[in-house]
N, C-alpha and C positions, 0 to 999 in steps of 0.2 A: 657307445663306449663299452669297452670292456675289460677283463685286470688288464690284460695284455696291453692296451692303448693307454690304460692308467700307466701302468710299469714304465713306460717309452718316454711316456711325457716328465714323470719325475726324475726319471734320468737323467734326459735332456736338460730340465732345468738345476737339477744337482752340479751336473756336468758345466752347465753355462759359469756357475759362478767357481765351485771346484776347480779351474783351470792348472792349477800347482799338482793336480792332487791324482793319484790313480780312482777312479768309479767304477764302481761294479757291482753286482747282483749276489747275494749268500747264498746261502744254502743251494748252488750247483754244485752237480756230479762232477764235474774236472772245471778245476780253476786253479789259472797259471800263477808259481808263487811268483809274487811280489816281489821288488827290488826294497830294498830298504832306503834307500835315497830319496822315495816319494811319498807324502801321506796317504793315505790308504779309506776310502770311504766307503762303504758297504753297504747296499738297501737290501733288506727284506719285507717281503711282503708276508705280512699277517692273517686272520679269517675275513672272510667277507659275510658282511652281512647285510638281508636285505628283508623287504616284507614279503607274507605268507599271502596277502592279497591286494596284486599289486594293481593302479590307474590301468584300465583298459579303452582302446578307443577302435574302431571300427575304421579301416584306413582301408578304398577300396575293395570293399564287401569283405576285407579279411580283420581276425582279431588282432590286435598289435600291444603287448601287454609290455607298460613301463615301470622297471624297476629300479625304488630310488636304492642305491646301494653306497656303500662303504667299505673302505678296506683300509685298516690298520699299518704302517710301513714303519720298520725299523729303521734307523740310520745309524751306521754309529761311525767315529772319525778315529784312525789312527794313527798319530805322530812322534815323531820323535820331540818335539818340544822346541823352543829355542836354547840358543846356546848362550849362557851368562857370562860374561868374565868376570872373576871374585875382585884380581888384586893381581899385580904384576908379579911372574913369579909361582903365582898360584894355578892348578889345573881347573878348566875352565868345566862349567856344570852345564847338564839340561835342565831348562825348566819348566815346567808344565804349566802348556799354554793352551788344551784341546779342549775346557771350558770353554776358556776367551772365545777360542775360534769358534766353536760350535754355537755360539753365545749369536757372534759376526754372522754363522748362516743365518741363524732362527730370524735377525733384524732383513737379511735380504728375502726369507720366506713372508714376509708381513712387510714388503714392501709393495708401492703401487708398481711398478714392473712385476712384481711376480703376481699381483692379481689381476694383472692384466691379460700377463701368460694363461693365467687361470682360464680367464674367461674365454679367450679363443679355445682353447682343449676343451670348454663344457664340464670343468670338474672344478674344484674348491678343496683346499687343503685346510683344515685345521690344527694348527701347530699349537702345540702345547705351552703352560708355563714353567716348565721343568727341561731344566738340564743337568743328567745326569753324572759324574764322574766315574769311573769304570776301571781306574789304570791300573786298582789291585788286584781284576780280573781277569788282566794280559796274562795268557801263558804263551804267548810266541815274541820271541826274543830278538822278533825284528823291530819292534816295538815298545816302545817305552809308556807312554800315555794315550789314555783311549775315553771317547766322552760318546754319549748318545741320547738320542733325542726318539720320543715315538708321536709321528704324526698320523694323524685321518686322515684319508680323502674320499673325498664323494662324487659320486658317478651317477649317470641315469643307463642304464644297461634295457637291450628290446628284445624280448621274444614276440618274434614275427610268425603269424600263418596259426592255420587253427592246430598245427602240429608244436607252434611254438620254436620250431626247430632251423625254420627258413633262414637265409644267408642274407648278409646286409646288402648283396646286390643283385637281390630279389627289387628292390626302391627300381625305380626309372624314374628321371627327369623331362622336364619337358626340352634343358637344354641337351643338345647333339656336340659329341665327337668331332674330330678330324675325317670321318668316315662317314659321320651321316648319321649314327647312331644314339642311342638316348644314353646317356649319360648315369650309372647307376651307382647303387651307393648313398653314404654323406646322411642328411639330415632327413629320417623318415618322417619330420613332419612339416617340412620344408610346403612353402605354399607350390613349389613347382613339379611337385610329386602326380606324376599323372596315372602310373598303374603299380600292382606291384605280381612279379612275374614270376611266380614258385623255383625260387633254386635251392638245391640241398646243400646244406654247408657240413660238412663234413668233417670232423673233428683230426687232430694227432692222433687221439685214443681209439681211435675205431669208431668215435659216435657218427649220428647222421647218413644215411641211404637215401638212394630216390624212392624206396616205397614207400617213404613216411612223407615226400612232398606228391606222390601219387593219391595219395588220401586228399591233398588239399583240395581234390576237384569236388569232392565227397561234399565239404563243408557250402556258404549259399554264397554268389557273386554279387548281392545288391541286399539292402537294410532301408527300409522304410518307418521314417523318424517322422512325428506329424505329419502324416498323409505324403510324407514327399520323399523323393526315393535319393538314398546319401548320394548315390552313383547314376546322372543323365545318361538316361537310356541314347543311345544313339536312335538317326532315325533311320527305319528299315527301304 
């Protein structure tokens, strides 16, 4: 897992219960304004953080290093409130309800469906005991009341290969494609992982080359743990 796969999954489930509501991601370079007829929720992602020396295990003669990490996510909910009637006669008011509701997520984030969600994406939120009010801090005018919440989430993130840099679908399984093919990807510590096959994974930013998975021949094919070797030699 990675933020990226973190970011999708909290979406997702923002999204699932959100249904009334526009969801979207802050802090991007162009985002389209908003109607004012729909409440408005907002994730940002915060620092990540994780250890300086992380579980390392030997996954076909290569080093595979897991880090447990973390990442900070803002939420925050914008709405117009509900609408009150004072008294017949009288103009009717909003009232500010983006506690309540924020109140109503936090109980579906600590619910057994969402840790359920949890558990199939391999990550864990922890949702705080604070909700915060924020409405004196609207300065957009499509908006009336605005509440937020800062959750954790926890991730196991893998630097693959002795370069650290290798691609998740460097993994092969033992099961085959529609094509005959092994199956790559998913869970590198999957009991059905049979090799793993140097791919460069190559960044947006310009990170990652094949000269840096050209090294990985450089590093040893097999590990010899109590007299026996991690990786059964084939026989010749």
């Amino acid at each position: 897992m990675d933020v990226k796969g973190v970011r999708e999954a909290l979406f997702e489930l923002t999204s699932s219960y959100f249904k009334g509501a526009t969801v979207m991601f802050g802090r991007q370079s162009r985002v389209a304004k908003q109607k004012r007829d729909k409440p408005l929720v907002i994730l940002a992602t915060g620092p990540v953080t994780r250890p300086l020396f992380p579980p390392t295990k030997i996954i076909d003669g290569r080093p595979v290093s897991f880090y447990p990490s973390s990442v900070t996510v803002q939420i925050d909910l914008f709405t117009l409130g509900e609408k009150r009637e004072l008294a017949y006669g009288y103009t009717a008011v909003m009232e500010n309800t983006a506690t309540d509701d924020m109140m109503a997520f936090v109980n579906f984030l600590n619910s057994e469906m969402a840790v359920q969600y949890c558990r199939r994406k391999d990550i864990s939120i922890i949702v705080p005991n604070t909700v915060q009010d924020l409405s004196d801090l609207i300065s957009d005018t499509s908006y009336e009341y605005r509440a937020m919440i800062e959750v954790t989430v926890h991730f196991t993130s893998a630097a693959i290969g002795y370069s650290g840099t290798l691609s998740p679908d460097s993994v092969h399984h033992e099961e085959l494609d529609e094509e005959g093919n092994p199956i790559t990807g998913g869970d590198i510590q999957a009991d059905d992982v049979t090799e793993l096959v140097p791919v460069v994974d190559e960044t947006p930013s310009g990170g990652g080359n094949p000269e840096v998975v050209e090294n990985e021949g450089g590093y040893f094919e097999n590990v010899e743990i109590n007299d026996k070797l991690v990786k059964e030699e084939k026989n010749q």
